[in-house]
PDB file of N, CA, C and O in Angstrom:
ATOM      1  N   UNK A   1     283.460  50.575 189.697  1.00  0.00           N
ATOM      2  CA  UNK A   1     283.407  49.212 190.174  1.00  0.00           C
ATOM      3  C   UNK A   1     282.344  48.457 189.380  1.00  0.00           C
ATOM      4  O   UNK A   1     281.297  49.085 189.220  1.00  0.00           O
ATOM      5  N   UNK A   2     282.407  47.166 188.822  1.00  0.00           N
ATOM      6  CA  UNK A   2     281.471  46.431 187.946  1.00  0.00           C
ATOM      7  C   UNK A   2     280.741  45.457 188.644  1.00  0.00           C
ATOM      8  O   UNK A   2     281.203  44.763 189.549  1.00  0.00           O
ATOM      9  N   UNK A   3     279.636  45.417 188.226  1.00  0.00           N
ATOM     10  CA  UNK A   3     278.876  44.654 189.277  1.00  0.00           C
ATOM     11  C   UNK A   3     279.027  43.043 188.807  1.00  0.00           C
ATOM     12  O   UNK A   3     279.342  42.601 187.702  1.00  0.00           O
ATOM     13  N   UNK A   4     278.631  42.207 190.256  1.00  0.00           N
ATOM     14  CA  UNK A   4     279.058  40.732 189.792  1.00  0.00           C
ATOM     15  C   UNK A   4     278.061  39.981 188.812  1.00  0.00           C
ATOM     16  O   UNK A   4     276.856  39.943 189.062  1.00  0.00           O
ATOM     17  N   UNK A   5     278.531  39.472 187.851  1.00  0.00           N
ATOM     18  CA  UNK A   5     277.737  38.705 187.444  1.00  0.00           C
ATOM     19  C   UNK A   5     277.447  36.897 187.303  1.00  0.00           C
ATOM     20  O   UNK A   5     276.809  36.266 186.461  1.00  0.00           O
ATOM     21  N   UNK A   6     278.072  36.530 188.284  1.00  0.00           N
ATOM     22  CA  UNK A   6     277.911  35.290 188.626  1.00  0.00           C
ATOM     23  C   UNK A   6     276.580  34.527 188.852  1.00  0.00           C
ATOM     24  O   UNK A   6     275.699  34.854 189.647  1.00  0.00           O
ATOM     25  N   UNK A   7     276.579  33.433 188.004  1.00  0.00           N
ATOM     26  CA  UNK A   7     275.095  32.788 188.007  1.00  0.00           C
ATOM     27  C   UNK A   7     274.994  31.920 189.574  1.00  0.00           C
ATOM     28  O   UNK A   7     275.829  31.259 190.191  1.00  0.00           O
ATOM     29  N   UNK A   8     273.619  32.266 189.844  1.00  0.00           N
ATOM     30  CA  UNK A   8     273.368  31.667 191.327  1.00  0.00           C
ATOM     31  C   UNK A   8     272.467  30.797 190.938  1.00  0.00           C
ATOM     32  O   UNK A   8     271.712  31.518 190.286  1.00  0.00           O
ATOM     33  N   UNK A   9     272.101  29.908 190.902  1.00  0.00           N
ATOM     34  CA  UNK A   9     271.521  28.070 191.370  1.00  0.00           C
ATOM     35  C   UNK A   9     270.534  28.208 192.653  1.00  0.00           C
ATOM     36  O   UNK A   9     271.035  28.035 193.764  1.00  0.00           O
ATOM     37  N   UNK A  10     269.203  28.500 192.549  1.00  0.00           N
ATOM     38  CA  UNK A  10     268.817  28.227 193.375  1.00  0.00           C
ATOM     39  C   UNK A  10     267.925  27.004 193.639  1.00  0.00           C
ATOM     40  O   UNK A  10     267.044  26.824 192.798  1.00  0.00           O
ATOM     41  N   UNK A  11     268.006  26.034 194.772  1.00  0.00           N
ATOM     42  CA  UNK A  11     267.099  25.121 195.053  1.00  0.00           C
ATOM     43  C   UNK A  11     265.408  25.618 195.402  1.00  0.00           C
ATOM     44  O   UNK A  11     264.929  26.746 195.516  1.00  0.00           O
ATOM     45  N   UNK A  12     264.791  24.287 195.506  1.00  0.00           N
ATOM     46  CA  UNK A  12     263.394  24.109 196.045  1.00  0.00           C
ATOM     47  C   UNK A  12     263.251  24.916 197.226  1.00  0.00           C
ATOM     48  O   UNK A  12     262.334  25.737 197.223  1.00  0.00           O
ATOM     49  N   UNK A  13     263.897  24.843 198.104  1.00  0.00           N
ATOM     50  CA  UNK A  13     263.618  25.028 199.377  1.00  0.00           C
ATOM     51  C   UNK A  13     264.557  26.311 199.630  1.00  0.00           C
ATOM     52  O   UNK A  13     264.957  26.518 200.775  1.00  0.00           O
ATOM     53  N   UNK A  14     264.958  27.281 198.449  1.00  0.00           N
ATOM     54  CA  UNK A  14     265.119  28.827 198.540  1.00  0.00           C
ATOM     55  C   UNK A  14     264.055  29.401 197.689  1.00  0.00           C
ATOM     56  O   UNK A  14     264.077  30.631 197.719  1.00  0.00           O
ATOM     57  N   UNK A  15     263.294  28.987 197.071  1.00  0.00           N
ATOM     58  CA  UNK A  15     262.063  29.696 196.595  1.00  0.00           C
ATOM     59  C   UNK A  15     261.080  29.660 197.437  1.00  0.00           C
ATOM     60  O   UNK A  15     260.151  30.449 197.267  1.00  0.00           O
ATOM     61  N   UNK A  16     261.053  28.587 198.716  1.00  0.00           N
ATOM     62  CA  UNK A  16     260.092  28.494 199.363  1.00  0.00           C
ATOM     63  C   UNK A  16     260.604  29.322 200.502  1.00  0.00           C
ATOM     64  O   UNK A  16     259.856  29.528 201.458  1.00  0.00           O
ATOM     65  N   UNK A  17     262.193  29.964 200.472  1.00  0.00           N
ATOM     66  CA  UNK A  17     261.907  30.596 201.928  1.00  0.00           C
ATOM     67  C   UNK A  17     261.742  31.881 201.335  1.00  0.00           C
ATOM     68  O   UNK A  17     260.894  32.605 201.857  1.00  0.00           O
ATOM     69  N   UNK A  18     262.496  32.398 200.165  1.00  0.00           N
ATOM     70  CA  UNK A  18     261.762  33.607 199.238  1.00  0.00           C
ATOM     71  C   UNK A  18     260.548  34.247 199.209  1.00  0.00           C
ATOM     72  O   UNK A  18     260.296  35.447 199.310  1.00  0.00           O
ATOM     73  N   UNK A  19     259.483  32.849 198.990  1.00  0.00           N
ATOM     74  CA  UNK A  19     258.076  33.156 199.280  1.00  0.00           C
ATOM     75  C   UNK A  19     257.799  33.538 200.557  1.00  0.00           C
ATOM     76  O   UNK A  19     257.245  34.606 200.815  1.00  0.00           O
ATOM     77  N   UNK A  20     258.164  32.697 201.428  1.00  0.00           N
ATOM     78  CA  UNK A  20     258.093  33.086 202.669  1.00  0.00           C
ATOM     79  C   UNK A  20     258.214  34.398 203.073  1.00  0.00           C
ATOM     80  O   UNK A  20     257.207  34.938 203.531  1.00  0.00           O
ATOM     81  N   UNK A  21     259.530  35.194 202.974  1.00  0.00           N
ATOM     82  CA  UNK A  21     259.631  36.207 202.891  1.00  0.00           C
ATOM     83  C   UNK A  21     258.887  37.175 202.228  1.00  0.00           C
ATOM     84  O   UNK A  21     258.645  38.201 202.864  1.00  0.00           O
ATOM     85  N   UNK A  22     258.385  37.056 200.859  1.00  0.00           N
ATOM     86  CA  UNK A  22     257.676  37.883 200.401  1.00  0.00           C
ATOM     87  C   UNK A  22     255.958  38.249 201.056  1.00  0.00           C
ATOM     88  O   UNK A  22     255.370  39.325 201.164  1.00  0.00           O
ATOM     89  N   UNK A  23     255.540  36.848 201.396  1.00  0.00           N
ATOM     90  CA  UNK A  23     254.335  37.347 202.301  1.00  0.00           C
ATOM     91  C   UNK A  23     254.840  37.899 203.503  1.00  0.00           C
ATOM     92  O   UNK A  23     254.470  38.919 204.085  1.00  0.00           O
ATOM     93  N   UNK A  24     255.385  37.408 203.684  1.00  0.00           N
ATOM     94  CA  UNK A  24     255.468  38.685 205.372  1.00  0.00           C
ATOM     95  C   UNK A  24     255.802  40.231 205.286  1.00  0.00           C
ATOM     96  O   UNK A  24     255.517  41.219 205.962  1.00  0.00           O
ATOM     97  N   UNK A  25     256.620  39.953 204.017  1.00  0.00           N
ATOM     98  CA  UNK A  25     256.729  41.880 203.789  1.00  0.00           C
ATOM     99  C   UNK A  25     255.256  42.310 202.833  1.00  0.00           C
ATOM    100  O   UNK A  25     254.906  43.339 202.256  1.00  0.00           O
ATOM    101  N   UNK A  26     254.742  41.166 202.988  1.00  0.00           N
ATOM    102  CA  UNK A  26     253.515  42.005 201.402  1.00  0.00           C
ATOM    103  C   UNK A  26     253.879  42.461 200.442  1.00  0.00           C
ATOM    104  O   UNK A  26     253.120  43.370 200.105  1.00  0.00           O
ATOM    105  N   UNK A  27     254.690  42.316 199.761  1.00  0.00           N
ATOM    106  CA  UNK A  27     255.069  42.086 198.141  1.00  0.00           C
ATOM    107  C   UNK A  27     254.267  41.083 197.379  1.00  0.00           C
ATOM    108  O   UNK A  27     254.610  39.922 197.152  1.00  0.00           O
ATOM    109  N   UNK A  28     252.978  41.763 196.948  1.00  0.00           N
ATOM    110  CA  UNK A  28     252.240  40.653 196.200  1.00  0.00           C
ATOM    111  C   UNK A  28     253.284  40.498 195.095  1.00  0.00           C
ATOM    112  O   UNK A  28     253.745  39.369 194.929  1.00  0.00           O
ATOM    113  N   UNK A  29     253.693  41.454 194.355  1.00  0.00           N
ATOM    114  CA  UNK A  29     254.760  41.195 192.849  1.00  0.00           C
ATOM    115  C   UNK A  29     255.503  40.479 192.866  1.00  0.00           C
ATOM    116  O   UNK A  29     255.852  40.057 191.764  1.00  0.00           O
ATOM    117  N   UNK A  30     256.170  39.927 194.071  1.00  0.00           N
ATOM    118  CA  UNK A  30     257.440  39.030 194.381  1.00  0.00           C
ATOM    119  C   UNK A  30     256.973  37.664 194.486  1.00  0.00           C
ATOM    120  O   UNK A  30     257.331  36.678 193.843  1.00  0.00           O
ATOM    121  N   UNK A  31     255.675  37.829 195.875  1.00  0.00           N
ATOM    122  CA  UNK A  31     255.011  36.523 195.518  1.00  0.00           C
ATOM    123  C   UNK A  31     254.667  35.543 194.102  1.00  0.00           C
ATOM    124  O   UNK A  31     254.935  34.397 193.744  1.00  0.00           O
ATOM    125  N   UNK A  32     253.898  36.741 193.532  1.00  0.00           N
ATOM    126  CA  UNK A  32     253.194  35.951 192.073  1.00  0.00           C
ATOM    127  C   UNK A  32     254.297  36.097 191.403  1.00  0.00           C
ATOM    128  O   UNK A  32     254.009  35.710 190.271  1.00  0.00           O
ATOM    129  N   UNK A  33     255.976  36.596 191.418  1.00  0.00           N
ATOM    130  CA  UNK A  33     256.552  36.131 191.009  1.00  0.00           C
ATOM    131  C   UNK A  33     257.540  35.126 191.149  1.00  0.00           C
ATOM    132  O   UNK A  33     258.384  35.171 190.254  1.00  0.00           O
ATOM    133  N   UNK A  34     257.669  34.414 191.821  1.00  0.00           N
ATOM    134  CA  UNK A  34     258.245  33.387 192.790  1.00  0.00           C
ATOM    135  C   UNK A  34     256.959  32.377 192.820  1.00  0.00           C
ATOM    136  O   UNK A  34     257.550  31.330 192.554  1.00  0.00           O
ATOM    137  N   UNK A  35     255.934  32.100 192.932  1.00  0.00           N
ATOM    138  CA  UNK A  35     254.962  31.551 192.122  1.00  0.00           C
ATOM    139  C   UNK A  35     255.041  30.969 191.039  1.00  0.00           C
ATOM    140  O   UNK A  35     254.924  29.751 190.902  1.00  0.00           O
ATOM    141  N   UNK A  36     255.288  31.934 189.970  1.00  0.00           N
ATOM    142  CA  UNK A  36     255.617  31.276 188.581  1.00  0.00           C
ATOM    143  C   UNK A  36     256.484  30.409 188.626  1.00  0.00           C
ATOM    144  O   UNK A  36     256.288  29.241 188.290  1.00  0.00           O
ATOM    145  N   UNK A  37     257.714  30.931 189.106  1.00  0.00           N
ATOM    146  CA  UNK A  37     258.949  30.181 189.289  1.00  0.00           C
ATOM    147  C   UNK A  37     258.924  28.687 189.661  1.00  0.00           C
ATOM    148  O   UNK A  37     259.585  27.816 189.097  1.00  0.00           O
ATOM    149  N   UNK A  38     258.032  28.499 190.734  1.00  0.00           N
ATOM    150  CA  UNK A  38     257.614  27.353 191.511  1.00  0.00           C
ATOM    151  C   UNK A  38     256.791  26.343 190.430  1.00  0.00           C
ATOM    152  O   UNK A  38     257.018  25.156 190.199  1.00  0.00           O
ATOM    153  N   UNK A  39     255.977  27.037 189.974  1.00  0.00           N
ATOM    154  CA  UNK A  39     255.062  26.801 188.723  1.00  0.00           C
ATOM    155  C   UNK A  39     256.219  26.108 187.634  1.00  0.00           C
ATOM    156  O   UNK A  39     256.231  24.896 187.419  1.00  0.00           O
ATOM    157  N   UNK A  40     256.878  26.761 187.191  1.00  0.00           N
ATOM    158  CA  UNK A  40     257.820  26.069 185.740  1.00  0.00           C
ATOM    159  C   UNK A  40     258.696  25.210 186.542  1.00  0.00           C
ATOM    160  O   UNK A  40     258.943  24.138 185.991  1.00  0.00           O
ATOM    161  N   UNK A  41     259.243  25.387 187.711  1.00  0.00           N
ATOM    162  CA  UNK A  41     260.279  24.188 188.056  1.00  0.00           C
ATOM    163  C   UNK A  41     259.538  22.859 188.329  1.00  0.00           C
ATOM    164  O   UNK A  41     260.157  21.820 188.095  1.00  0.00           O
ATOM    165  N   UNK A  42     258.230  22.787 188.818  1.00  0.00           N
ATOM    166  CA  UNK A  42     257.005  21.495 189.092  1.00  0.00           C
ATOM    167  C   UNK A  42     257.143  21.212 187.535  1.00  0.00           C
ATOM    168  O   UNK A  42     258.062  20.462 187.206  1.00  0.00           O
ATOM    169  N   UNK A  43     256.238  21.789 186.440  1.00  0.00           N
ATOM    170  CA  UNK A  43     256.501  21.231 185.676  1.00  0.00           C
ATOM    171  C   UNK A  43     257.538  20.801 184.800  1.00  0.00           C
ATOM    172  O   UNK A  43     257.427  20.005 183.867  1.00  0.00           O
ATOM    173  N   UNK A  44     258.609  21.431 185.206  1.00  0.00           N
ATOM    174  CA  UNK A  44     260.083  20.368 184.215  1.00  0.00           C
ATOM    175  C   UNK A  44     260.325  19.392 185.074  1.00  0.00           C
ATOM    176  O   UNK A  44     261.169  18.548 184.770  1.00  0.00           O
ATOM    177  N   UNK A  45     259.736  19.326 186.129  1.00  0.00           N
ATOM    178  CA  UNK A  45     260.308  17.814 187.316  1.00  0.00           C
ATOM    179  C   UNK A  45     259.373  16.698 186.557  1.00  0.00           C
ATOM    180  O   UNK A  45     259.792  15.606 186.172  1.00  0.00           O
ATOM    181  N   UNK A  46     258.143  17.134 186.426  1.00  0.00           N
ATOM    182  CA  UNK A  46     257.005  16.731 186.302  1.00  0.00           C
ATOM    183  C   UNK A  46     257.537  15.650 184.526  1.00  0.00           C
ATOM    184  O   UNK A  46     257.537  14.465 184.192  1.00  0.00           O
ATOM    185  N   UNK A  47     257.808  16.629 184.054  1.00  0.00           N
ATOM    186  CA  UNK A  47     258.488  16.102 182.480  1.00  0.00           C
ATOM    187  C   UNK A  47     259.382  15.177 182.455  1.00  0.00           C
ATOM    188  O   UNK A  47     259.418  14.215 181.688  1.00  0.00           O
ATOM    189  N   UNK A  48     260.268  15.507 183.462  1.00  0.00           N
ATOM    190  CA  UNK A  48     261.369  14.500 183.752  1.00  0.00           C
ATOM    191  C   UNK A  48     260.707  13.272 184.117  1.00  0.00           C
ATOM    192  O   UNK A  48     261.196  12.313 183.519  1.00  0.00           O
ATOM    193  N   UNK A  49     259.696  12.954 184.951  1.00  0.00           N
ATOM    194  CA  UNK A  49     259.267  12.040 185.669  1.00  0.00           C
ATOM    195  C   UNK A  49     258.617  11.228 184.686  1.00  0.00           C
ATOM    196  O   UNK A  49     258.050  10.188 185.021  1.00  0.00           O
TER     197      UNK A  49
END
């Protein structure tokens, strides 16, 4: 069986429930990575603006 590879789109406000999630389980790695994420999407808004 092949796994899916369909691109997923995520918004603002699924990185923020992501994060969310990641502090409550304590995944610092997920955090500071979902962080970054948050980090480069501010600044291409930021560029746009």
């Amino acid at each position: 069986m092949q796994p899916s590879t369909a691109k997923v789109n995520l918004t603002l406000d699924d990185y923020l429930v992501l994060l969310n999630v990641a502090v409550q389980v304590g995944d610092k790695k997920w955090q500071k990575e979902i962080t970054r994420k948050l980090e480069r999407i501010s600044r291409f808004e930021a560029a746009k603006a």
